[in-house]
N, C-alpha and C positions, 0 to 999 in steps of 0.2 A: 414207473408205469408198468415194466414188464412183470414185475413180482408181484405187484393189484394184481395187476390179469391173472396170473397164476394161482393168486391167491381164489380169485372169484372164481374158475375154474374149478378146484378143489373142494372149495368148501361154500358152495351159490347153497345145495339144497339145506344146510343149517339155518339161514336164517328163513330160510320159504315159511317154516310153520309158524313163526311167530307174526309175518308178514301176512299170512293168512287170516291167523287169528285176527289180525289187526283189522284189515278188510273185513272180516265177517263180524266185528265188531261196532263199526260203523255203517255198517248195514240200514240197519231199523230206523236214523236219523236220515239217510240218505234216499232211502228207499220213499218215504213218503212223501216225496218231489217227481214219484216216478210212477209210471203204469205197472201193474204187475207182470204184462211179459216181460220190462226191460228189467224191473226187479229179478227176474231169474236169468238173464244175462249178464248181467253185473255177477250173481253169484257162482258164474262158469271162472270166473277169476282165482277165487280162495278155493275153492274145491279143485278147481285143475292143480295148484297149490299142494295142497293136503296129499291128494294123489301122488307128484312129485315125491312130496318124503317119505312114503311108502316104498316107492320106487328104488329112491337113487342114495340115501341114507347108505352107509358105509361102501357104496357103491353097488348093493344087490343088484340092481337090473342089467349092468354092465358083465358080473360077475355071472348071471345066471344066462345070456344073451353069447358070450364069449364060448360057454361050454354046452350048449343045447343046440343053435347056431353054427357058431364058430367051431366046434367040437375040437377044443383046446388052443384054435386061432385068436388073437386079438383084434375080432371085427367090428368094434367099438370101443374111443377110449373117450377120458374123461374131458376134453377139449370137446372132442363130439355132442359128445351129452349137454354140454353149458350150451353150445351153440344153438342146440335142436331146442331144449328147451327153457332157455331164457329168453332170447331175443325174437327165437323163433312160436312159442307156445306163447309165451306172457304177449308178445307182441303179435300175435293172431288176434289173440280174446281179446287186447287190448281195442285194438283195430275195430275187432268187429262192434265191442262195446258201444265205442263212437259212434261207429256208422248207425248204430240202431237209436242209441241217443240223438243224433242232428240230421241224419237222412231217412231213414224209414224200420219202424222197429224188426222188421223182417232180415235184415240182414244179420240180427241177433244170432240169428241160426244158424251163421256160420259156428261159432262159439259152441251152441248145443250140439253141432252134428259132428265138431272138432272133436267133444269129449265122449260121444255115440259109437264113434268109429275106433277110438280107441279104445273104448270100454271092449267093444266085441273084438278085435286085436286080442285082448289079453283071455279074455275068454276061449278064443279059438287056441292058443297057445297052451292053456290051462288041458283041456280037451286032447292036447294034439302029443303032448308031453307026461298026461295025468298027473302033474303036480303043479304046489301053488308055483306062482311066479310073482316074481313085486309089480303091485300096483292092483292085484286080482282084489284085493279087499275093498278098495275103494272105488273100482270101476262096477263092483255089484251093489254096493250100499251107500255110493254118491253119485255117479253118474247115469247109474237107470235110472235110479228115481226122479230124481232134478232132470234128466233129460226127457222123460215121458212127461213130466209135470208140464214144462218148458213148450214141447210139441203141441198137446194139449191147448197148453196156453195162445199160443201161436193160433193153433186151430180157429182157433172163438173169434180170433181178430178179422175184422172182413176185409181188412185192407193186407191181410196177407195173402199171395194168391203160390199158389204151386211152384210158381218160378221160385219165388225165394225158399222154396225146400231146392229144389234141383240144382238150386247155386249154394247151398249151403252141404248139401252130399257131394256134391260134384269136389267144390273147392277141399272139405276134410279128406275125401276118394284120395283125388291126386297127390296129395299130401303124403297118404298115409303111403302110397305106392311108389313115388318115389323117393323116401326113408328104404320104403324093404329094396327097389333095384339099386338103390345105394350101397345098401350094406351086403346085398348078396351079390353085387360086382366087387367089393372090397375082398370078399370073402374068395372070390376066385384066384385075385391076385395074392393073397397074403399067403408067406410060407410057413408052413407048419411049427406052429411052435404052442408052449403050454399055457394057456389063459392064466392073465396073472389074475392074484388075488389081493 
């Protein structure tokens, strides 16, 4: 069991692409049992995916995070990573999926503004840094679009009412806020040393 774990740990983002694909493959049959905003919550699933192996592939985001960040600290390791976003990212979308499938399609939005907040995250880093960073490719040409489309969507619905935006910024906010006082209290305590590679 401890060597699975370790193994999943190490190497989760290899199979995320093809797991994606998989999910975005089954799409078209699935989808036509569904409305079109839950259709583009469902697809917050494979593209937060896709995103992932931009990211986390040979470890880049770890690697680029440790030394922009970290500035040669190890403020993020790979156990981190698997936790945040496996159990924690797949099992948001996952969550939110449901809720919007069996309780109200408005809570979709948790999903769309999970991937909105992150999108603008890497963009403000991009900005902040003037270089790319992993994930900047896919948070400009998957998750704007799908998420404007999504919003949009949302919009037209008359049973969605503004609360379910304020719970869906609110719940991605806090999220994302307590990741960064996470790792920037990590970051105080950790002693100097050279970000590995």
């Amino acid at each position: 069991m401890r060597l699975m774990m370790q193994g999943l740990i190490m190497y989760w983002v290899y199979g995320t692409f093809p797991a994606a694909i998989l999910l975005l493959g089954l799409f078209p049959a699935l989808d036509s049992a569904w409305s079109f905003p839950l259709g583009l919550v469902y697809l917050q699933i494979p593209f937060y995916m896709l995103h992932q192996v931009e990211e986390h592939v040979s470890g880049r985001f770890a690697v680029f995070l440790n030394q922009t960040v970290g500035h040669g600290k190890e403020i993020i390791t790979p156990a981190e990573i698997f936790w945040v976003n496996v159990p924690g990212v797949w099992g948001i979308n996952l969550a939110s999926f449901l809720l919007a499938s069996f309780f109200h399609v408005g809570l979709g939005l948790i999903a769309v503004y999970l991937s909105m907040v992150n999108a603008l995250t890497h963009l403000l880093a991009c900005f902040r840094w003037r270089q790319y960073n992993p994930g900047l490719f896919t948070s400009v040409f998957l998750f704007f679009p799908i998420g404007i489309l999504s919003l949009f969507s949302m919009g037209r619905h008359s049973e969605v009412t503004p609360a379910f935006h304020w719970l869906g910024i609110s719940i991605a906010f806090l999220i994302h806020v307590g990741l960064v006082f996470y790792f920037t209290n990590k970051l105080r305590k950790a002693p100097s040393q050279t970000a590995r590679h």
